[in-house]
KEKE-3310 file (N, C-alpha, C; in steps of 0.2 Angstrom, whole numbers, plus 5000, padded with zeros to 4 digits):
npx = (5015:5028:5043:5055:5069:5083:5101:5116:5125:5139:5146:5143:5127:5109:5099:5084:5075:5063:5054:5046:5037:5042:5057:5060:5066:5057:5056:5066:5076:5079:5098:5100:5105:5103:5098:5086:5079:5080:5070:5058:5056:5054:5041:5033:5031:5024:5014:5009:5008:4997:4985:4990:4988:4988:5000:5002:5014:5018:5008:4997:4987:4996:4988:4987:4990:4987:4997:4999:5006:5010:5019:5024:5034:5045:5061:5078:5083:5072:5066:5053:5050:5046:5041:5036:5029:5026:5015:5020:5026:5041:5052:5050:5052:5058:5058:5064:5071:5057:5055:5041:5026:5015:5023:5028:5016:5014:5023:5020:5007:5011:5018:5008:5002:5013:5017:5009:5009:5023:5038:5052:5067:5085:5101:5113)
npy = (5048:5045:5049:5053:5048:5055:5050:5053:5042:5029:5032:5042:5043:5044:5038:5034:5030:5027:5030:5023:5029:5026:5023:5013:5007:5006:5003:5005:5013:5011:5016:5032:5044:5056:5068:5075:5066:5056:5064:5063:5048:5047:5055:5048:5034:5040:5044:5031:5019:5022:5017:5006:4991:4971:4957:4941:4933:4922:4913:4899:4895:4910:4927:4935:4955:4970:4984:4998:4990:4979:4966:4953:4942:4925:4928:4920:4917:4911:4921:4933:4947:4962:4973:4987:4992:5004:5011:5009:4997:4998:4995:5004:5004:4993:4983:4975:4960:4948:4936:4931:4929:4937:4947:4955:4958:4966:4978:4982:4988:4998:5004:5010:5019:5029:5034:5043:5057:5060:5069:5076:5072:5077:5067:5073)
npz = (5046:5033:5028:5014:5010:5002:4997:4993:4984:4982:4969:4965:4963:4965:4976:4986:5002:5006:5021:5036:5050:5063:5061:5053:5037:5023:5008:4995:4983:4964:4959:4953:4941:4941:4952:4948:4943:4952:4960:4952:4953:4968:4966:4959:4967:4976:4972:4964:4972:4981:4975:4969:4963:4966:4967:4970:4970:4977:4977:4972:4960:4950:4950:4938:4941:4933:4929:4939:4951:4967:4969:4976:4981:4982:4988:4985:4994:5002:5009:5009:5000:4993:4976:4970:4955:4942:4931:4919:4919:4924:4939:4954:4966:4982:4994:5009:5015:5022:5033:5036:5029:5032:5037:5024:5019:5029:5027:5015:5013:5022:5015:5007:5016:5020:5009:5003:5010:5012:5018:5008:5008:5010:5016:5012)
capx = (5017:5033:5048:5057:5078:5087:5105:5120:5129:5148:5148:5138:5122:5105:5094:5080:5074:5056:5057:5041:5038:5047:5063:5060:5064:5050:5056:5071:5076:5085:5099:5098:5110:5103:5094:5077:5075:5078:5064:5052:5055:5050:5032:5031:5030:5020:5007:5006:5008:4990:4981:4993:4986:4992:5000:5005:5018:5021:5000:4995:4990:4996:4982:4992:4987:4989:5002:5004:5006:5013:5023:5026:5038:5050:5069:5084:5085:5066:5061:5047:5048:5040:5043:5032:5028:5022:5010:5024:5031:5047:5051:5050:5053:5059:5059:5070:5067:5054:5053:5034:5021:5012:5029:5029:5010:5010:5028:5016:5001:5014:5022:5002:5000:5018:5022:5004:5012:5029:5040:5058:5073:5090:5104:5119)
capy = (5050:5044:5052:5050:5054:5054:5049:5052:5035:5030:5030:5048:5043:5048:5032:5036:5026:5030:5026:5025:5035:5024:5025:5010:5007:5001:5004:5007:5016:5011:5022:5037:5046:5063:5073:5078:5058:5053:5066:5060:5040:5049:5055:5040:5030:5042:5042:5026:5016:5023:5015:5000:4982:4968:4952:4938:4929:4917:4910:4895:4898:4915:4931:4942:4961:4977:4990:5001:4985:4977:4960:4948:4935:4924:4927:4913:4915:4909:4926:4938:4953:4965:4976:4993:4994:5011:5009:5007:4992:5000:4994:5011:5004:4986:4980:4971:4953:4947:4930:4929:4933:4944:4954:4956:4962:4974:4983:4985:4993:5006:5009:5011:5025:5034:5035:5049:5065:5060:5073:5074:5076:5075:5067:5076)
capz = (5040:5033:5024:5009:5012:4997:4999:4988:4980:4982:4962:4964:4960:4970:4979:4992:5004:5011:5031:5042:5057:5068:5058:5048:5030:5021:5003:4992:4976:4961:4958:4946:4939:4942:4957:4947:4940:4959:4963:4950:4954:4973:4963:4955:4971:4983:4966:4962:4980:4985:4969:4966:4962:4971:4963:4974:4966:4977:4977:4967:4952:4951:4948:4937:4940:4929:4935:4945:4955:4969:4967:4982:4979:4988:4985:4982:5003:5005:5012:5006:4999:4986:4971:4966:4949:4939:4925:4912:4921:4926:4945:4955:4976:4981:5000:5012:5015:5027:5035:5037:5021:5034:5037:5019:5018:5031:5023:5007:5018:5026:5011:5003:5018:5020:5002:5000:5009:5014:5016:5005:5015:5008:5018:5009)
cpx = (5024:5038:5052:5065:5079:5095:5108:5122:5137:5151:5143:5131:5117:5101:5091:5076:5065:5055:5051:5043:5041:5054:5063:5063:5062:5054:5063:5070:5079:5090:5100:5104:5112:5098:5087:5076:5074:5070:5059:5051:5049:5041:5030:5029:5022:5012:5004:5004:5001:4985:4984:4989:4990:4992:5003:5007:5018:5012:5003:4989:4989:4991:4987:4988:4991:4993:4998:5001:5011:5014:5024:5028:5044:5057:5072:5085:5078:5064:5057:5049:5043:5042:5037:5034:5026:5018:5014:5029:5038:5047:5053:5053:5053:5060:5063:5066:5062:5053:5047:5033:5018:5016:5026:5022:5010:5019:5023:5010:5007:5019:5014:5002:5005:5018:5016:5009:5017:5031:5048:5063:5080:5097:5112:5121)
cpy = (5048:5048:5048:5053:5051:5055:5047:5046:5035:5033:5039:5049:5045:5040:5039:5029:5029:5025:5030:5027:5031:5021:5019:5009:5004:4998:5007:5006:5011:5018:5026:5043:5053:5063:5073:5069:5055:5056:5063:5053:5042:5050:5050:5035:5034:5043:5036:5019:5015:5016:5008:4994:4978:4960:4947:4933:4923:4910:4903:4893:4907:4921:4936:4948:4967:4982:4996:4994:4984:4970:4959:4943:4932:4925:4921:4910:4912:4915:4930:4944:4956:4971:4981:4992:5000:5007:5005:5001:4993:4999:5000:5010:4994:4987:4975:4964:4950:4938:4928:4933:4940:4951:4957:4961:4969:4978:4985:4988:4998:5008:5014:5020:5027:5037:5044:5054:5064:5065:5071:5078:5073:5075:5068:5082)
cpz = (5039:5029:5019:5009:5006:5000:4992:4988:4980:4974:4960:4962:4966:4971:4983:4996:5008:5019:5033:5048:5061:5067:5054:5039:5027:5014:5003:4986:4970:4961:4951:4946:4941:4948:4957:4947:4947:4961:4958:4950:4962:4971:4960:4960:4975:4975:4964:4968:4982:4982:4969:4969:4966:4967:4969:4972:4970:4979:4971:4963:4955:4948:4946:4938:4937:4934:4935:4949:4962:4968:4974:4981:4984:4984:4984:4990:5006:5008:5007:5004:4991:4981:4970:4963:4947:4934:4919:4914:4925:4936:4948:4963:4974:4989:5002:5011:5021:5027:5033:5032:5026:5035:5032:5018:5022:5030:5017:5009:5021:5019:5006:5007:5019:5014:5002:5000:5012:5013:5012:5009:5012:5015:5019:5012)
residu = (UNK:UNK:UNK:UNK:UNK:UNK:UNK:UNK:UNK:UNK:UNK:UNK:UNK:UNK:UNK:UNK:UNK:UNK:UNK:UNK:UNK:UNK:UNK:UNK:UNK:UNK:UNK:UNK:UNK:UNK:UNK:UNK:UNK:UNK:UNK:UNK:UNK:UNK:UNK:UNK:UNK:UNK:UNK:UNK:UNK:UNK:UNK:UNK:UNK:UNK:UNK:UNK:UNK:UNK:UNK:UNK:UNK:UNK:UNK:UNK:UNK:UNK:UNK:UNK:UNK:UNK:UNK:UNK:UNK:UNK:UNK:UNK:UNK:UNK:UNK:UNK:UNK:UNK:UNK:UNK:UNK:UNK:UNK:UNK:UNK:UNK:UNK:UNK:UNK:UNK:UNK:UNK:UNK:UNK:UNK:UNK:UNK:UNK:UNK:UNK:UNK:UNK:UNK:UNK:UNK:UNK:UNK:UNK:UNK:UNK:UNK:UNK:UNK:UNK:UNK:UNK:UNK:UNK:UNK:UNK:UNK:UNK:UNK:UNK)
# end
């Protein structure tokens, strides 16, 4: 099971990083202005994660899926990474970059199974 650290911002704001059991981080926040709106992007991830569809942007021709999704796309550096979506589109968690597509899959499988009962731990 993985965790969910919330970390204050230079500019005072609140990210979170969800880090699997071997200190990883899989996923990152956007940041939020307030404490509670950080904690409910946190439910919004360990809720939608489990459920979320899966788009593979970078496929030919691409299969759009309905959110709560995953997005898989290459960057401007050629690497992999992926974006959670909520129902309302709003992007909720984004990833590092991976070389390989399979990197890329299996961070979106460890975020599907940490994000469930993650615990919340603040780094402040």
């Amino acid at each position: 099971m993985g965790k969910f650290v919330i970390n204050r911002t230079k500019n005072m704001g609140y990210a979170f990083n969800l880090v699997a059991n071997n200190g990883e981080i899989i996923a990152t926040s956007e940041v939020y202005v307030a404490e509670d709106s950080c904690l409910n992007g946190i439910e919004s991830v360990s809720k939608n994660a489990p459920i979320a569809n899966f788009e593979d942007q970078t496929a030919d021709p691409v299969k759009t899926a309905v959110n709560p999704k995953f997005e898989m796309f290459k960057d401007k550096a050629g690497e992999f990474r992926f974006r959670l979506k909520a129902r309302n589109g709003e992007i909720i968690a984004v990833s590092e970059g991976y070389k390989a597509k399979a990197g890329c899959l299996n961070g979106i499988e460890s975020v599907r199974k940490n994000a469930v009962d993650a615990k919340v731990e603040k780094s402040y």
